[in-house]
Phi, psi and omega in degrees: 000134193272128188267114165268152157285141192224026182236106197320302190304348175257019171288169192271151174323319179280300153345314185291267186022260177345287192302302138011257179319352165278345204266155147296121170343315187266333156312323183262307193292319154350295176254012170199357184295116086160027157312291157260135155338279207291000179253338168292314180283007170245359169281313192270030163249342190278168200254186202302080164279145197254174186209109189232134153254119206268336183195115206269133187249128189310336161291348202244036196284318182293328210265292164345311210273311173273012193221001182271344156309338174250027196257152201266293208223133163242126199234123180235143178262204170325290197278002182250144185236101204197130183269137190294312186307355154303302196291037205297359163254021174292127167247325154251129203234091176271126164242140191249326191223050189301166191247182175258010157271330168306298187301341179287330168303327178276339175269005190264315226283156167248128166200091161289006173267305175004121180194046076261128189222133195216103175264099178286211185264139188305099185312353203217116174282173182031068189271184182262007192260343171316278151005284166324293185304332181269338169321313167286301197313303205297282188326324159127029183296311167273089165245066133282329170308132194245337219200122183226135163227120208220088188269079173257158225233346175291190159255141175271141182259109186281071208269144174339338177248004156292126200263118164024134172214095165213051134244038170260132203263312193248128189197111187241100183250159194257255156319123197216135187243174171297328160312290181322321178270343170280007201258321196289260194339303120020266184303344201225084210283342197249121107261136168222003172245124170216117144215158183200170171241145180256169159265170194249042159255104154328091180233122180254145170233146233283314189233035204333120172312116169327145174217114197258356144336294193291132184268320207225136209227089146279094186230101179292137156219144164273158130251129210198099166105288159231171180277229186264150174268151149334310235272303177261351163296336171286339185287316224277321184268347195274359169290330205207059187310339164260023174288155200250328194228135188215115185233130152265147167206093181274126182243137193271102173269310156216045163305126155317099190314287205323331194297328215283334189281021148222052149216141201280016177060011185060014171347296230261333181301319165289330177296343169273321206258317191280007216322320159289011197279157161238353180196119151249134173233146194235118168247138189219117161266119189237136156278138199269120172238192164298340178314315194294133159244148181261018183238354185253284181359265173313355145275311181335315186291254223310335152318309209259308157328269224276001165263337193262018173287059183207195220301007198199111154356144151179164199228148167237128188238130182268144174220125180253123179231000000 
């Protein structure tokens, strides 16, 4: 007969583990934190437990105190008011709604782990502390940070005395001009994940410095009227002769389907500039209007199959709303 254990506490370490990682952080220090020695000491041994707060509440301020020294990834919403500088061991830090007392905390606060940082959009649009926080981001404030994603809804103001950050790999951001993305490459020399969205205002610049890093390309656009021109996408490719993954995602407001059956899908750009590519995806968000037809659709498709037939995968994924 198989001797079980018929006690919690005598199950073995790799188990509680095991058990463990279901739990929220704060729900786990909760139920079993000063049961025991050995359950204290195998609580302040796991490795990244996370913690998210949807609503902080100020009684529970002891109970917090013992355990945020060991928190991995932390996600905070709106409504919390919580000093970051508890959390000196945070290594992912998502704020989903920041207010502008969190980001001024965040532009003071030390997080010497910090190595994913994640800013949704500004519970308070435009605040004046962005500026500051990319200032800290570009500049080496975090320095560890591998991976930043920075959803502001402004162009980011880069400024001319930011020094190198180049051990950020991943950088995801929203609205951007052309300055601004040669100021990012520039600042970011080992990036190898880039996404953003342009505006379709026509701004040139005479060379953008190669950045021979970068593999994978995310680039978000609207369209209104026509679609994106050759004119601006070529400043955008022509930087970054080893990318390897190049993903579109155009969303169509009242472009004429009929325009896509003479446009080359940037064909001829990639074929210039991209040599390395190995995977293109074309995502084109369309409103089914009086326009629509299912016989240009199926030439659209088939148009972007014969231009895109060569040396690299690629999909055109249609989404009709």
């Amino acid at each position: 007969m198989c001797n079980v254990p018929s006690r919690f506490e005598y199950l073995p370490n790799e188990l509680l583990i095991s058990l463990f990682q279901y739990f929220d952080a704060r729900d786990l220090f909760q139920a079993f934190y000063n049961l025991n020695s050995r359950l204290n000491l195998l609580l302040q041994s796991l490795h990244y437990l996370s913690l998210t707060l949807f609503k902080y509440n100020s009684n529970e301020t002891a109970h917090y105190y013992d355990f945020t020294s060991y928190i991995y990834t932390l996600v905070i919403d709106y409504a919390v008011n919580i000093d970051l500088n508890h959390f000196a061991n945070v290594h992912r830090l998502i704020l989903l709604s920041p207010t502008s007392s969190q980001l001024k905390q965040l532009v003071h606060s030390h997080l010497p782990y910090l190595e994913h940082l994640s800013i949704g959009y500004e519970h308070f649009l435009f605040c004046d502390y962005i500026p500051d926080l990319c200032e800290k981001i570009f500049s080496n404030g975090f320095p560890r940070l591998k991976s930043c994603s920075l959803f502001e809804p402004r162009i980011l103001e880069i400024l001319p005395h930011m020094a190198p950050s180049s051990q950020i790999y991943v950088l995801k951001i929203d609205n951007i001009d052309l300055s601004t993305y040669e100021s990012l490459l520039s600042l970011c020399p080992n990036l190898s994940t880039f996404q953003f969205n342009i505006l379709d205002d026509f701004e040139e610049i005479c060379a953008i410095k190669p950045h021979l890093n970068l593999k994978r390309m995310i680039i978000k656009f609207q369209s209104h009227v026509k679609t994106l021109p050759d004119s601006i996408m070529n400043q955008y490719l022509s930087c970054v002769p080893n990318l390897e993954q190049f993903c579109i995602y155009e969303i169509n407001f009242d472009v004429n389907i009929r325009e896509y059956l003479t446009f080359n899908w940037f064909s001829s750009l990639i074929h210039q500039h991209l040599s390395h590519l190995r995977r293109l995806k074309y995502h084109l968000y369309i409103y089914r209007t009086k326009t629509y037809d299912d016989n240009v659709i199926h030439q659209m498709k088939v148009k972007f199959e014969h231009l895109h037939n060569h040396n690299y995968l690629s999909r055109l994924i249609l989404n009709i709303v």
